[in-house]
N, CA, C and O atoms as a GROMACS GRO file, in nm:
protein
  556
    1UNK      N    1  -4.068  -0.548   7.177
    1UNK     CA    2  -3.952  -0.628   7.210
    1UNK      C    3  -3.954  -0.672   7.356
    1UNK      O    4  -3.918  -0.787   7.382
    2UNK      N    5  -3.993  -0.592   7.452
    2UNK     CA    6  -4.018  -0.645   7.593
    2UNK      C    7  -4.095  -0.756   7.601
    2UNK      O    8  -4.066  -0.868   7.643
    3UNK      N    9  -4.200  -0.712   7.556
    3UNK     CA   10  -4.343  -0.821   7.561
    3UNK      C   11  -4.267  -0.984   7.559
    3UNK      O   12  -4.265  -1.076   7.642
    4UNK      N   13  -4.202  -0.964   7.403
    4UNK     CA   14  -4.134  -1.116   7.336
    4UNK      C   15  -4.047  -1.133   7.448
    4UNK      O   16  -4.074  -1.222   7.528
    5UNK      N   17  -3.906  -1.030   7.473
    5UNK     CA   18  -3.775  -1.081   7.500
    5UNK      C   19  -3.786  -1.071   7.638
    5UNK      O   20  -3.764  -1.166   7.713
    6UNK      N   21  -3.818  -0.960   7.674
    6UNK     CA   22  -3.794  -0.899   7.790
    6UNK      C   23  -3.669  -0.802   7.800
    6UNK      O   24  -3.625  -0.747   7.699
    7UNK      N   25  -3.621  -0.785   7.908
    7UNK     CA   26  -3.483  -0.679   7.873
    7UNK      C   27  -3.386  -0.716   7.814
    7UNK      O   28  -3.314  -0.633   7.757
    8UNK      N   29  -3.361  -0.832   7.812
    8UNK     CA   30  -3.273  -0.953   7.675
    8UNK      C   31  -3.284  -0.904   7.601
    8UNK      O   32  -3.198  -0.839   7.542
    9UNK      N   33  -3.441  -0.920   7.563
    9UNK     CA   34  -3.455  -0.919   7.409
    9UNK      C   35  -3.449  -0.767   7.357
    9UNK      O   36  -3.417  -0.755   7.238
   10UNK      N   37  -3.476  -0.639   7.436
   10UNK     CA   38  -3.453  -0.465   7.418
   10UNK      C   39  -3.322  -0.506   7.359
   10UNK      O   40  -3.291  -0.497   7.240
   11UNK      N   41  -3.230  -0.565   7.486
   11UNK     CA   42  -3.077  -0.548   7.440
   11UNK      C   43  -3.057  -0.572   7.268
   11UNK      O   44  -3.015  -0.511   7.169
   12UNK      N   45  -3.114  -0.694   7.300
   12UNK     CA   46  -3.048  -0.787   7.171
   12UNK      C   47  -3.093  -0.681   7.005
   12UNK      O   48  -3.033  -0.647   6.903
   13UNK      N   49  -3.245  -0.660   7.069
   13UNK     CA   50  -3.278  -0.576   6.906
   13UNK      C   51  -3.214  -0.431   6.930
   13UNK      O   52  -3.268  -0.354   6.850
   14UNK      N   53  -3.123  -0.364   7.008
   14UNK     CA   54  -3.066  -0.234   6.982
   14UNK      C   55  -2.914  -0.288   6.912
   14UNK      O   56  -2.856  -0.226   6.822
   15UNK      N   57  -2.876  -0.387   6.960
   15UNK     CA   58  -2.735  -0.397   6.911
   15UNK      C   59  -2.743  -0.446   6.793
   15UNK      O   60  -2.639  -0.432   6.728
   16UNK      N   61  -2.864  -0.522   6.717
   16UNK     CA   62  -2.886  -0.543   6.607
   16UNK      C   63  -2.922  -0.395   6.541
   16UNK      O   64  -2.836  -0.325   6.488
   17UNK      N   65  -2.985  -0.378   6.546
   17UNK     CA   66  -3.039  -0.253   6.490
   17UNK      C   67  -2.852  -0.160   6.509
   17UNK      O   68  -2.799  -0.162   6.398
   18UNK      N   69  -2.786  -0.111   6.587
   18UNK     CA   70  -2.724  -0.026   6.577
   18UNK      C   71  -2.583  -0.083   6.485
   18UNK      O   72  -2.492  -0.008   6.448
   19UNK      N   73  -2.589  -0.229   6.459
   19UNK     CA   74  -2.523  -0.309   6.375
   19UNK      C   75  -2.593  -0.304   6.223
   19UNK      O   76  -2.519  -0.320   6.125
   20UNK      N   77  -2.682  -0.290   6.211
   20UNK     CA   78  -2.721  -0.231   6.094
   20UNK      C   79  -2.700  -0.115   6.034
   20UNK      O   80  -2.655  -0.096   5.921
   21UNK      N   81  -2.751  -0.004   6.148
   21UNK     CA   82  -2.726   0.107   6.063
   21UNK      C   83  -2.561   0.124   6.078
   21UNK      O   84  -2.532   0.236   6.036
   22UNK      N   85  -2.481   0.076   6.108
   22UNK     CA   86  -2.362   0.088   6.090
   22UNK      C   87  -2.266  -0.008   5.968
   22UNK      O   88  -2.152   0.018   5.929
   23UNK      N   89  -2.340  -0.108   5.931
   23UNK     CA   90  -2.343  -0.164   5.794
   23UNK      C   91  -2.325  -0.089   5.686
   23UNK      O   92  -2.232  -0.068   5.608
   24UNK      N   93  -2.526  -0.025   5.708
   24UNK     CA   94  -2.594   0.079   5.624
   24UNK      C   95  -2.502   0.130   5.598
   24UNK      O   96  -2.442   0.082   5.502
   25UNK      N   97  -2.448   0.242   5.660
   25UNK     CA   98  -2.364   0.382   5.684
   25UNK      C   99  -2.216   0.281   5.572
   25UNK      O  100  -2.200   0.291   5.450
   26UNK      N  101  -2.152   0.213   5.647
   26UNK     CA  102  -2.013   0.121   5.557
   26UNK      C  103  -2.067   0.159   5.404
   26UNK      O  104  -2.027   0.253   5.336
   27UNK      N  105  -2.143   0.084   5.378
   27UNK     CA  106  -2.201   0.071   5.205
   27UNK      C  107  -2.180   0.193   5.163
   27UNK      O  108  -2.104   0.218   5.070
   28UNK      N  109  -2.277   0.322   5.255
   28UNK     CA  110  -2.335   0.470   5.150
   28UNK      C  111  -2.182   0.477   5.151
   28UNK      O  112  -2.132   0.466   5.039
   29UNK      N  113  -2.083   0.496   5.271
   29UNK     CA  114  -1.978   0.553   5.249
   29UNK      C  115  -1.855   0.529   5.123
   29UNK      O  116  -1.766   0.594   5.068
   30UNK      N  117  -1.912   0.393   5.120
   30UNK     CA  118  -1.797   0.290   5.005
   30UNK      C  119  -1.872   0.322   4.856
   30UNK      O  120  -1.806   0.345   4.755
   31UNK      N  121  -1.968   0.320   4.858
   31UNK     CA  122  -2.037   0.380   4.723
   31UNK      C  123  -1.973   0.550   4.693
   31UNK      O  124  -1.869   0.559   4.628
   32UNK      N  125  -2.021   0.642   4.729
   32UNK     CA  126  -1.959   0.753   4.720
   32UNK      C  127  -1.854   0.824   4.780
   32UNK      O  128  -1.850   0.947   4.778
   33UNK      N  129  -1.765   0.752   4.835
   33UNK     CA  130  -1.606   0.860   4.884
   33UNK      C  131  -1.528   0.906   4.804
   33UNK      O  132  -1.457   0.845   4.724
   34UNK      N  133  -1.540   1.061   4.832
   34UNK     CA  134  -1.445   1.099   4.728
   34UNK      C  135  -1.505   1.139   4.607
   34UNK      O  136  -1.449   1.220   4.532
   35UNK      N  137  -1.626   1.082   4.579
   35UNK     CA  138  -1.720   1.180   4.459
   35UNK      C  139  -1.801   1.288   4.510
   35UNK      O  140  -1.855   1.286   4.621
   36UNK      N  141  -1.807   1.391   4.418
   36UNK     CA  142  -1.837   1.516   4.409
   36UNK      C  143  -1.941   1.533   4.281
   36UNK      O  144  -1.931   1.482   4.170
   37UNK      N  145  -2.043   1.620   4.331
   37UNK     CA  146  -2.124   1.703   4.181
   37UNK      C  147  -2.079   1.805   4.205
   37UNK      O  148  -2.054   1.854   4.315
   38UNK      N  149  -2.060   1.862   4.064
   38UNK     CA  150  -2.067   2.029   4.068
   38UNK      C  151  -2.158   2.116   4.073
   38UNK      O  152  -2.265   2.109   4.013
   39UNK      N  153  -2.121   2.208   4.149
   39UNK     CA  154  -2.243   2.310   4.199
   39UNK      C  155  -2.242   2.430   4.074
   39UNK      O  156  -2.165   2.518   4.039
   40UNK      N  157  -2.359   2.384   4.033
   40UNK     CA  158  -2.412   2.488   3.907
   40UNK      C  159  -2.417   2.657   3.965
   40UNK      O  160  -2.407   2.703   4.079
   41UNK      N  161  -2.436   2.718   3.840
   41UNK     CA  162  -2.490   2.874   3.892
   41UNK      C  163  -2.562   2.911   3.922
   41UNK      O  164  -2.552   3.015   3.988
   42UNK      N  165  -2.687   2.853   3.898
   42UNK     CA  166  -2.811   2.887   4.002
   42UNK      C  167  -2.811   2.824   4.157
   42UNK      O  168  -2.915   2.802   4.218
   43UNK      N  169  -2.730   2.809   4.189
   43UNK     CA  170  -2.655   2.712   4.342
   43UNK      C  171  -2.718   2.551   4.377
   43UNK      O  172  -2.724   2.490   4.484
   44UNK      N  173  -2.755   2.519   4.264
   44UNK     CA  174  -2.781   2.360   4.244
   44UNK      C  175  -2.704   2.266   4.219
   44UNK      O  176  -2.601   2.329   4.194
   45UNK      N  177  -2.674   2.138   4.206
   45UNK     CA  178  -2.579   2.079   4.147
   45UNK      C  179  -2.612   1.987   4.089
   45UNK      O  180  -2.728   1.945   4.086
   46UNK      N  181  -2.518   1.940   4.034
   46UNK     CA  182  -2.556   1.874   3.859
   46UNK      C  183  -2.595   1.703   3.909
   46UNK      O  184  -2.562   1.636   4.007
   47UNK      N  185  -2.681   1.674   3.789
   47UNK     CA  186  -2.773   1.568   3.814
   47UNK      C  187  -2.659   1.471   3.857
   47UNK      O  188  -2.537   1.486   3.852
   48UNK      N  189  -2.735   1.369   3.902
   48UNK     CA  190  -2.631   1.215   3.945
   48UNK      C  191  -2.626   1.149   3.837
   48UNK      O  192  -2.711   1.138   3.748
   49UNK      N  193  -2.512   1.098   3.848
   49UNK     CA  194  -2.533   1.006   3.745
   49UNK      C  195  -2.373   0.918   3.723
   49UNK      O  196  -2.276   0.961   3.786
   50UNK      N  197  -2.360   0.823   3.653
   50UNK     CA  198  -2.301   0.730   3.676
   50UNK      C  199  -2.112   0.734   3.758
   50UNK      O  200  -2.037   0.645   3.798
   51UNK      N  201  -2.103   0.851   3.754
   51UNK     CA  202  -1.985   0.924   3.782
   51UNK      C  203  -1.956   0.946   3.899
   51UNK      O  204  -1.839   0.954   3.938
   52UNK      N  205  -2.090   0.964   3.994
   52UNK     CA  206  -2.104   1.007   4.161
   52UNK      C  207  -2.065   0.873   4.243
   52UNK      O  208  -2.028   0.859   4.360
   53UNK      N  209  -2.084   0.792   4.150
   53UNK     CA  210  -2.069   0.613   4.300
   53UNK      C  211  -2.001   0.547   4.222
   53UNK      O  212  -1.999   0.552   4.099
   54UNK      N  213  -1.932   0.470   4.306
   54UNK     CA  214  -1.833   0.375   4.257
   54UNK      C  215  -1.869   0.224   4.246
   54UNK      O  216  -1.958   0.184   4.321
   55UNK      N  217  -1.807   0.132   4.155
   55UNK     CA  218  -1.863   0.057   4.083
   55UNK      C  219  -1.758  -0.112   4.135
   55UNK      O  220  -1.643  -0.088   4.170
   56UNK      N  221  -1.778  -0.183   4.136
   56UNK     CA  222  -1.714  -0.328   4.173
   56UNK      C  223  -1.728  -0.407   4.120
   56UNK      O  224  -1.850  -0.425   4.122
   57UNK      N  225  -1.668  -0.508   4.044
   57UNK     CA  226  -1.681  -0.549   3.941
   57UNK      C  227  -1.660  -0.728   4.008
   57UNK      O  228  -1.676  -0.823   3.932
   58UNK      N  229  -1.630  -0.746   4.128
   58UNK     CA  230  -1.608  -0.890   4.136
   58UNK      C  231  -1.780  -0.963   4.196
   58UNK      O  232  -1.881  -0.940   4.261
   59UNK      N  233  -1.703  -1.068   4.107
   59UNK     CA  234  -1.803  -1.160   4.108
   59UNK      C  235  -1.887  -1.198   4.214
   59UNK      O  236  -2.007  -1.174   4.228
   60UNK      N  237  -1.798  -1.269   4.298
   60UNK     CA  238  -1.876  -1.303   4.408
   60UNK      C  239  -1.907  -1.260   4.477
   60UNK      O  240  -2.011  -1.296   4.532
   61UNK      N  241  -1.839  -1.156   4.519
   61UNK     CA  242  -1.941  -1.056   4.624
   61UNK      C  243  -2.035  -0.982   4.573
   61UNK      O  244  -2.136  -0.951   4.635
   62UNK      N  245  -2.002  -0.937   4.416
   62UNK     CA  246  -2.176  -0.908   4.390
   62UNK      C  247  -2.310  -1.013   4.387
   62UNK      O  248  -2.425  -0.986   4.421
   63UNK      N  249  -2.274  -1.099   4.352
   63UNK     CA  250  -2.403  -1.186   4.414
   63UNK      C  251  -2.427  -1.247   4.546
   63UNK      O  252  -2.526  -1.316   4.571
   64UNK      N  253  -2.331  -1.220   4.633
   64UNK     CA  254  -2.367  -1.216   4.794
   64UNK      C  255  -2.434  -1.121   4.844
   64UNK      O  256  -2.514  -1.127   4.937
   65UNK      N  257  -2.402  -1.036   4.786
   65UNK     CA  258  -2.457  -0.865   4.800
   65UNK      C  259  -2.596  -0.840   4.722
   65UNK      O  260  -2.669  -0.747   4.756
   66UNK      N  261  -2.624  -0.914   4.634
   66UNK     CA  262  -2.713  -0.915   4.520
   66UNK      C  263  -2.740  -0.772   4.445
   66UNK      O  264  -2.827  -0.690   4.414
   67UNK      N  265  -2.598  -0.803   4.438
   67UNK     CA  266  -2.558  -0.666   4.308
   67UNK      C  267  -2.521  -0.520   4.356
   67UNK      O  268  -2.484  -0.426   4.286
   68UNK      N  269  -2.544  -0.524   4.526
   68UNK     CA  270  -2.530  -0.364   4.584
   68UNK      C  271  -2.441  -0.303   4.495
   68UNK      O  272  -2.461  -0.186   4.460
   69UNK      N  273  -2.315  -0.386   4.440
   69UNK     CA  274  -2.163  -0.314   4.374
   69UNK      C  275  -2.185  -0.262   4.273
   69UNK      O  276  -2.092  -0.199   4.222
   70UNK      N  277  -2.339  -0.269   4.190
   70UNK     CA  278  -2.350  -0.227   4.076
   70UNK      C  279  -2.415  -0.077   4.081
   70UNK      O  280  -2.496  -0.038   3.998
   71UNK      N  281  -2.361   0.012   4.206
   71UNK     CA  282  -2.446   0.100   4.220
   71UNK      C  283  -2.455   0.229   4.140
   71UNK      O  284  -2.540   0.311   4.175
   72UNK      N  285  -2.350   0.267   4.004
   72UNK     CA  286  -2.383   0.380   3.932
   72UNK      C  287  -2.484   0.286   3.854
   72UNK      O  288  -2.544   0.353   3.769
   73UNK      N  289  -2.520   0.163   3.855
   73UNK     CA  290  -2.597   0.183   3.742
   73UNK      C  291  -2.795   0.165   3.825
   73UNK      O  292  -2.902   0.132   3.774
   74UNK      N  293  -2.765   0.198   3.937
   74UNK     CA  294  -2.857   0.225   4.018
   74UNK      C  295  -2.915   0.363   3.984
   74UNK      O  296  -3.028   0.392   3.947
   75UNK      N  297  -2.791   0.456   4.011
   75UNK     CA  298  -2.745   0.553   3.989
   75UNK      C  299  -2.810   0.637   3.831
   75UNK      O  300  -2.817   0.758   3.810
   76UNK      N  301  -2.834   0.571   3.777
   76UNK     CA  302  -2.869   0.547   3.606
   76UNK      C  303  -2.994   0.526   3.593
   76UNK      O  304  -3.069   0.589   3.519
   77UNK      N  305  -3.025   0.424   3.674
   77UNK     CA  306  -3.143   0.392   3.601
   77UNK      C  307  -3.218   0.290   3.759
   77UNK      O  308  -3.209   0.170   3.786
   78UNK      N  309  -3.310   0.438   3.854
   78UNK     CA  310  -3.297   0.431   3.987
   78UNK      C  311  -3.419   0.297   3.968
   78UNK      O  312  -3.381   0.204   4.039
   79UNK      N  313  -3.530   0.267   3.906
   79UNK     CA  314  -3.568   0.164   3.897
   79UNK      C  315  -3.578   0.039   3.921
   79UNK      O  316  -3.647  -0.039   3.986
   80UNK      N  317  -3.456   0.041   3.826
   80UNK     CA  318  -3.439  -0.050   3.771
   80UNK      C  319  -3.439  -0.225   3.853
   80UNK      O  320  -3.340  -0.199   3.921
   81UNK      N  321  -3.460  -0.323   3.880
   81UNK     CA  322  -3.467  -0.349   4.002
   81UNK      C  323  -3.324  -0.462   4.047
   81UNK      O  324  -3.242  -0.499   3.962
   82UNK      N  325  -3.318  -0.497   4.178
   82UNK     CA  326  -3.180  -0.500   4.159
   82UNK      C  327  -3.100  -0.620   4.128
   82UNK      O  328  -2.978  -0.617   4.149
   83UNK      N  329  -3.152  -0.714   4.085
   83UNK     CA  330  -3.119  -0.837   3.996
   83UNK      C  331  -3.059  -0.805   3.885
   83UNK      O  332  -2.968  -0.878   3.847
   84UNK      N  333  -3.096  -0.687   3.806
   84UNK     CA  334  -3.048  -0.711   3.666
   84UNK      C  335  -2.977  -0.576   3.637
   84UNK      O  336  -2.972  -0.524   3.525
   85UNK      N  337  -2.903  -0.505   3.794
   85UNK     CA  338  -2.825  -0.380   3.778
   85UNK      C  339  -2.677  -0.455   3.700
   85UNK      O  340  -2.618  -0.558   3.729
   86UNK      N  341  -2.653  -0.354   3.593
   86UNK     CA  342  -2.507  -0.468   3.515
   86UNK      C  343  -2.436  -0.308   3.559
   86UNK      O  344  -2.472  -0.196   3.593
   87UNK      N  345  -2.328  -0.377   3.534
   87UNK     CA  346  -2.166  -0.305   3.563
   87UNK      C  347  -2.141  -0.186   3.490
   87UNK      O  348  -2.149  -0.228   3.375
   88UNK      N  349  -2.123  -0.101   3.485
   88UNK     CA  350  -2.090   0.059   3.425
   88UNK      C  351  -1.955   0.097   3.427
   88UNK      O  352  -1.893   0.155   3.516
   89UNK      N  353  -1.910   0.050   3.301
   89UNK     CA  354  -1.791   0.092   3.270
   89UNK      C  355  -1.725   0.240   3.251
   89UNK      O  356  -1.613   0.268   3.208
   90UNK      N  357  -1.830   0.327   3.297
   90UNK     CA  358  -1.768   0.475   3.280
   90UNK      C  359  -1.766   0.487   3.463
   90UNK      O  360  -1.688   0.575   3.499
   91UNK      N  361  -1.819   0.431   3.552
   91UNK     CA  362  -1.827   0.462   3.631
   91UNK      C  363  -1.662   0.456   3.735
   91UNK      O  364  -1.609   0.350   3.702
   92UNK      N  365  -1.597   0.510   3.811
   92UNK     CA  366  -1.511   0.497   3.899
   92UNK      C  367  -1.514   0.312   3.944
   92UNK      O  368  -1.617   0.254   3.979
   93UNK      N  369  -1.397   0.256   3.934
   93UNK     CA  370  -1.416   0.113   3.969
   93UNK      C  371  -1.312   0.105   4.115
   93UNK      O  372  -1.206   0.163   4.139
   94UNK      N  373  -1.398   0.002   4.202
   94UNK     CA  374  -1.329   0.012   4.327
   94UNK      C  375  -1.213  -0.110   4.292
   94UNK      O  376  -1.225  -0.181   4.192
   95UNK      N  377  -1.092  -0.126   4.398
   95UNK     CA  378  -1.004  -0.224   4.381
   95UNK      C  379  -1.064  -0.341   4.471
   95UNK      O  380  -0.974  -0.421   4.494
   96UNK      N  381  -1.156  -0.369   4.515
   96UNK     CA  382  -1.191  -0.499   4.554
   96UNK      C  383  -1.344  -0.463   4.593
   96UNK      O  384  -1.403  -0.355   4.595
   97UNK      N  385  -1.395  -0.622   4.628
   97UNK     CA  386  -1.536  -0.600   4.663
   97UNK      C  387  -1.521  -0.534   4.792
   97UNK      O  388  -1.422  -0.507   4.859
   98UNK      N  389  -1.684  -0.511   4.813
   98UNK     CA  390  -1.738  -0.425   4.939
   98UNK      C  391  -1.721  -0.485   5.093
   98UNK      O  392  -1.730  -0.421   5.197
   99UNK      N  393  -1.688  -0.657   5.074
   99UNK     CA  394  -1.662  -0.724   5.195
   99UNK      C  395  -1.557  -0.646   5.273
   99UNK      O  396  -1.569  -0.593   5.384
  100UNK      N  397  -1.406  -0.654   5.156
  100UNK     CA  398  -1.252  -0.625   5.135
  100UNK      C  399  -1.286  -0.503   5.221
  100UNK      O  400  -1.255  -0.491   5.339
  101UNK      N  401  -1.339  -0.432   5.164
  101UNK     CA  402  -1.338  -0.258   5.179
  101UNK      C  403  -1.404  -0.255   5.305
  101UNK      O  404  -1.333  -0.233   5.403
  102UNK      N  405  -1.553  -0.277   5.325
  102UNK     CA  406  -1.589  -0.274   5.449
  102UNK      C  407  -1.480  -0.293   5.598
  102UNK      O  408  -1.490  -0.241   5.710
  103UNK      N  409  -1.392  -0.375   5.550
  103UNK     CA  410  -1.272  -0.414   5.658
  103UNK      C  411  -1.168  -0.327   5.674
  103UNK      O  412  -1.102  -0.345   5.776
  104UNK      N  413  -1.131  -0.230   5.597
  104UNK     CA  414  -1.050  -0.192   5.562
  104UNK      C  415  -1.073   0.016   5.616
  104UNK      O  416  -1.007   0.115   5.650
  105UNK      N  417  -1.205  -0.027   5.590
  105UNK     CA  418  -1.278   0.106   5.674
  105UNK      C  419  -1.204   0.119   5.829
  105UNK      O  420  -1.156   0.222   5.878
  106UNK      N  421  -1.208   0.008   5.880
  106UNK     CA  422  -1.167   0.041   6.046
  106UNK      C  423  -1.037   0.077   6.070
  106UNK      O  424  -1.004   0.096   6.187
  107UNK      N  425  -0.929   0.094   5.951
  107UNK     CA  426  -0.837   0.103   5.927
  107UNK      C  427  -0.778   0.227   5.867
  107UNK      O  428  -0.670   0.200   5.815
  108UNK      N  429  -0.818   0.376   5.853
  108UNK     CA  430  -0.797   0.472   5.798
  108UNK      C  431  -0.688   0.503   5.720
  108UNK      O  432  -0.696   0.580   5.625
  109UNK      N  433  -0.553   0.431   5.765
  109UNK     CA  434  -0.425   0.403   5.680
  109UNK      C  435  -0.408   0.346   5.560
  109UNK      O  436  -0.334   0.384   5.469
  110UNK      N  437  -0.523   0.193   5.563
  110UNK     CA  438  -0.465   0.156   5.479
  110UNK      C  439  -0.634   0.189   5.380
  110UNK      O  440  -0.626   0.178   5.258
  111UNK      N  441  -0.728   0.215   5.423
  111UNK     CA  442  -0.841   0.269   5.353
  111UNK      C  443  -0.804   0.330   5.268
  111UNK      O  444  -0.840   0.290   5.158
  112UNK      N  445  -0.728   0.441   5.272
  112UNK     CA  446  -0.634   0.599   5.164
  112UNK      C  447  -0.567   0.526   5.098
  112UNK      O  448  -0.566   0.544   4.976
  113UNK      N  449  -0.483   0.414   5.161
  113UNK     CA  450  -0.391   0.325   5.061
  113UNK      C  451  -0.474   0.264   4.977
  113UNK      O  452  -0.453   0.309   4.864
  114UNK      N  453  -0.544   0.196   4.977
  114UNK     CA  454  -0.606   0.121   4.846
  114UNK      C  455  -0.706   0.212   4.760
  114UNK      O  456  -0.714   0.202   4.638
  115UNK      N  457  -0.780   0.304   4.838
  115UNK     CA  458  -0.878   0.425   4.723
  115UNK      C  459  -0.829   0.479   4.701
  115UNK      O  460  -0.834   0.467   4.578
  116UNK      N  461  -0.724   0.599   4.731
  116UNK     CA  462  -0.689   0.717   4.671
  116UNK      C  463  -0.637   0.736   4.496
  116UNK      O  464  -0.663   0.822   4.412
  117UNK      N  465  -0.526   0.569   4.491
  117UNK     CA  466  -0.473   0.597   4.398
  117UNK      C  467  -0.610   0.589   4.307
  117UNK      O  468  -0.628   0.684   4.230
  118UNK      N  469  -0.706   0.486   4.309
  118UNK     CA  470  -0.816   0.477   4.236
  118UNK      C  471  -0.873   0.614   4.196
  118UNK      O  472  -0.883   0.660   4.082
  119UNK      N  473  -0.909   0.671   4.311
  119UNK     CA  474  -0.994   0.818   4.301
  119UNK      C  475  -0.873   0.915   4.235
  119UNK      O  476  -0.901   0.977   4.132
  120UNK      N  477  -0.762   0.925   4.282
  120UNK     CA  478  -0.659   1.035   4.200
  120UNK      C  479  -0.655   1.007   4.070
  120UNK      O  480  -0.646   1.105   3.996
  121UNK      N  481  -0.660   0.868   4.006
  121UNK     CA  482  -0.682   0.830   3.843
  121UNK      C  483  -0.798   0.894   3.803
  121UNK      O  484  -0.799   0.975   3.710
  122UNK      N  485  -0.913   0.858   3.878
  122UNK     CA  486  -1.028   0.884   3.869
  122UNK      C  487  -1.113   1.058   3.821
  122UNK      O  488  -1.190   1.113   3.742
  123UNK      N  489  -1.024   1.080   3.943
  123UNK     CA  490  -1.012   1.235   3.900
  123UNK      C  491  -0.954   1.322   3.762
  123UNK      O  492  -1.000   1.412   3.692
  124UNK      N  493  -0.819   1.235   3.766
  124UNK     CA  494  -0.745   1.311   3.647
  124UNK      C  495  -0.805   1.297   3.486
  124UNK      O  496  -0.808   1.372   3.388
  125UNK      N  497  -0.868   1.104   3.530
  125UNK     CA  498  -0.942   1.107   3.416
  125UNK      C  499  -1.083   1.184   3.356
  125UNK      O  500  -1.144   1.181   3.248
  126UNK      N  501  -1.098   1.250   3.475
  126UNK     CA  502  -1.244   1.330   3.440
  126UNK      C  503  -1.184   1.473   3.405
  126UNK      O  504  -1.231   1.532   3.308
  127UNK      N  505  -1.083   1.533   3.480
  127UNK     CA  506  -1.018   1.668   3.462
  127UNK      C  507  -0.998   1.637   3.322
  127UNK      O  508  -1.078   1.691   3.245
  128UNK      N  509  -0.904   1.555   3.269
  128UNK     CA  510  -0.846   1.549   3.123
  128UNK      C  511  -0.978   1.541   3.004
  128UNK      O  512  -0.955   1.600   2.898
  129UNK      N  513  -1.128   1.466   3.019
  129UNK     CA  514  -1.174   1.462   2.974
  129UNK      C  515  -1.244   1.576   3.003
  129UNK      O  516  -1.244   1.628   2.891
  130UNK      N  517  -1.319   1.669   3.092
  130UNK     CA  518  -1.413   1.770   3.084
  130UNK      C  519  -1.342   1.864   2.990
  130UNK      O  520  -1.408   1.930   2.909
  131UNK      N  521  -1.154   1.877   3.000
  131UNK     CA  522  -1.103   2.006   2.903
  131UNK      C  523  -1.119   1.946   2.761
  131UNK      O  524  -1.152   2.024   2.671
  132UNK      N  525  -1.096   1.794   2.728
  132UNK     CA  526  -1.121   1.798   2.605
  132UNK      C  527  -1.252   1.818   2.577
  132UNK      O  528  -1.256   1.890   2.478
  133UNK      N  529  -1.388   1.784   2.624
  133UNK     CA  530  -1.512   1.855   2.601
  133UNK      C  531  -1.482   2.014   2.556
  133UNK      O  532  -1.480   2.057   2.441
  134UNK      N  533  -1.454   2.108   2.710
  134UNK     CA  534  -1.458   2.239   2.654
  134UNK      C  535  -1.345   2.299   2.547
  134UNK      O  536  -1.358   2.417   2.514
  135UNK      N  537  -1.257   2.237   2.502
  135UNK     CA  538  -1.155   2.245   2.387
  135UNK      C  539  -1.243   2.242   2.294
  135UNK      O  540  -1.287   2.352   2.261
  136UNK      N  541  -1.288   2.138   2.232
  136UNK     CA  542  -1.408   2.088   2.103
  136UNK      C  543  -1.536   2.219   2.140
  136UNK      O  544  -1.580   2.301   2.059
  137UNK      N  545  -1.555   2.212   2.212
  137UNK     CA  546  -1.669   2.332   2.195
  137UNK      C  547  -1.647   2.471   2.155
  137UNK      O  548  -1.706   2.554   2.086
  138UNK      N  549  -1.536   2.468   2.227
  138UNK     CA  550  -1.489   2.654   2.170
  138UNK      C  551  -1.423   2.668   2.024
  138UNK      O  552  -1.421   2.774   1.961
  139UNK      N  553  -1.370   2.551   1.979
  139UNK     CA  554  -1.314   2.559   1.861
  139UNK      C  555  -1.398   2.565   1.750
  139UNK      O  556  -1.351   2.573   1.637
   0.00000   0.00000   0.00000
């Protein structure tokens, strides 16, 4: 970077670069907040899978994004490549795209305001469903 910019150009590629990984970091965080695996008995925890990341369903920012929002089904099927990740309806769904949210990060007030109620549904709907699993099994 010296060679090219000179001390300009150091500057210019750290604030890029530290604008990235602070992007980076936005996304992992908006994909998984608030999901959890459970820690098995041998002190491992249970595979990933479409349940751990959250899912976005609008249009246009998934193809600005080129599909980042489709990430349980990343999640699913790690492959897969990322043009033709489709939407996962079991997965946790966010209330707006990742643009919305990314903005909303710098904002800790109203961040809790728009996820929580999502994740508290989210939750109850997995609590209510794991007991009907272990109900049907013991019976």
């Amino acid at each position: 970077c010296f060679a090219l910019g000179g001390a300009r150009g150091v500057f210019v590629f750290l604030v890029q670069a530290l604008i990235a990984v602070v992007v980076l970091e936005k996304a992992n965080y908006i994909e998984h907040y608030g999901l959890t695996r459970a820690k098995l008995s041998n002190g491992s925890y249970a595979a990933v899978d479409a349940s751990h990341s959250w899912d976005a369903p609008q249009f246009a920012s998934n193809y600005l994004l080129f599909k980042l929002q489709r990430h349980a089904d990343h999640h699913l099927h790690a492959i897969k490549p990322y043009q033709c990740l489709n939407a996962t309806v079991t997965a946790p769904q966010l209330p707006t795209g990742y643009p919305a949210l990314a903005f909303l990060l710098m904002f800790p007030f109203f961040w809790r305001l728009a996820i929580h109620p999502r994740l508290d549904e989210y939750q109850a709907r997995c609590t209510t469903t794991a007991s009907t699993k272990r109900a049907s099994t013991t019976t």
